[in-house]
C-alpha positions, 0 to 999 in steps of 0.5 A: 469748782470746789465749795471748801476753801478753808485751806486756800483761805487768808485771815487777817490779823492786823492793817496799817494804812499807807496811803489816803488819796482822792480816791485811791486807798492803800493799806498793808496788811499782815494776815495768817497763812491756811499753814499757820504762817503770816505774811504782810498783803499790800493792796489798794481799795477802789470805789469801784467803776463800769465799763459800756461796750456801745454798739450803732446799728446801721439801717442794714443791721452792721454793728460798729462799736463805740471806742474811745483813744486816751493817754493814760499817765502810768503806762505813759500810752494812749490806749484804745478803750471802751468808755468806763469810769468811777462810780462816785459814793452811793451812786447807782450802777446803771445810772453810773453807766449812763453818765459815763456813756453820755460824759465821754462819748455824747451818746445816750443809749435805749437800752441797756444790759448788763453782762456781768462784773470783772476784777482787773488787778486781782492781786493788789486791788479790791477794783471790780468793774461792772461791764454793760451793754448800750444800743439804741444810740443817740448822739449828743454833746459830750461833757468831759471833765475838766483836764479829761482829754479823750478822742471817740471813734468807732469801728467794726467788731472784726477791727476791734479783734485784730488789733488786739490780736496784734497788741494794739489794744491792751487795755485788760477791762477792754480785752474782757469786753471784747470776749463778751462782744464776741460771744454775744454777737455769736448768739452764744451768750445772752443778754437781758435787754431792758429800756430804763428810765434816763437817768438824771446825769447832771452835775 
């Protein structure tokens, strides 16, 4: 790739505020073009959030992961997911991690791995998701938000691709996931497990 990107390069010359919400934030810019030109960038301003890809070992080592079923208002659908959530203000990622993981699905995880970071709405939002690994489960209660309603299943990696194969799962950040599930257990990429200290994930 190349390292000179001055000619693909946007400056920003003024911003106006559109909209403040609870954690959303939009803004409409007008920024100078690499050819001189102007022109105005709407976008909103995301906290950020993680994404876990859970995975239960059976006693003869079968891998299963951990899903999740919720109605997501805007597309007016119930969508298969990973869990993933927010990050709140200052909060440490991994930690955020296992909030997330123990909140919605009731499982705490050994171990943990990050695989890397993915930005789902490129072109109107600064949002950027950091996706991780969880083995080792446990089971536990779930602790859901109030007016969070959401269903945890499992199912194998092999049912996992075919439904997105056949457009059952659309969901853009568990799409990401499944290329990292993939290539993970393929042996093609690697992870760099690590057992953390457990996090404090109280309320």
């Amino acid at each position: 790739m190349s390292s000179d990107d001055r000619h693909l390069i946007e400056t920003r010359l003024d911003s106006q505020e559109l909209f403040k919400g609870h954690f959303l934030h939009a803004f409409r810019d007008t920024v100078r073009l690499p050819d001189g030109a102007s022109a105005t960038r709407e976008y909103v301003v995301h906290p950020g959030a993680v994404m876990i890809i859970p995975l239960l070992e059976d006693a003869r080592g079968e891998v299963r992961v951990v899903l999740e079923r919720q109605y997501r208002y805007p597309v007016k659908q119930v969508m298969v997911e990973f869990p993933a959530g927010k990050l709140d203000a200052g909060e440490d990622i991994l930690a955020c991690a296992q909030r997330e993981l123990l909140e919605e699905t009731g499982y705490r995880a050994a171990e943990w791995a990050r695989a890397g970071v993915l930005h789902p709405v490129i072109s109107y939002s600064t949002e950027f998701i950091d996706v991780w690994f969880a083995r080792g489960l446990s089971q536990g209660e779930r602790r859901l938000d109030e007016g969070e309603f959401l269903d945890v299943f499992t199912a194998t990696p092999a049912e996992l691709l075919t439904w997105c194969f056949e457009g059952g799962v659309t969901d853009a950040k568990t799409l990401t996931g499944v290329l990292w599930l993939q290539n993970v257990l393929a042996g093609v990429w690697g992870l760099d497990w690590q057992t953390p200290a457990v996090a404090d994930v109280s309320r």
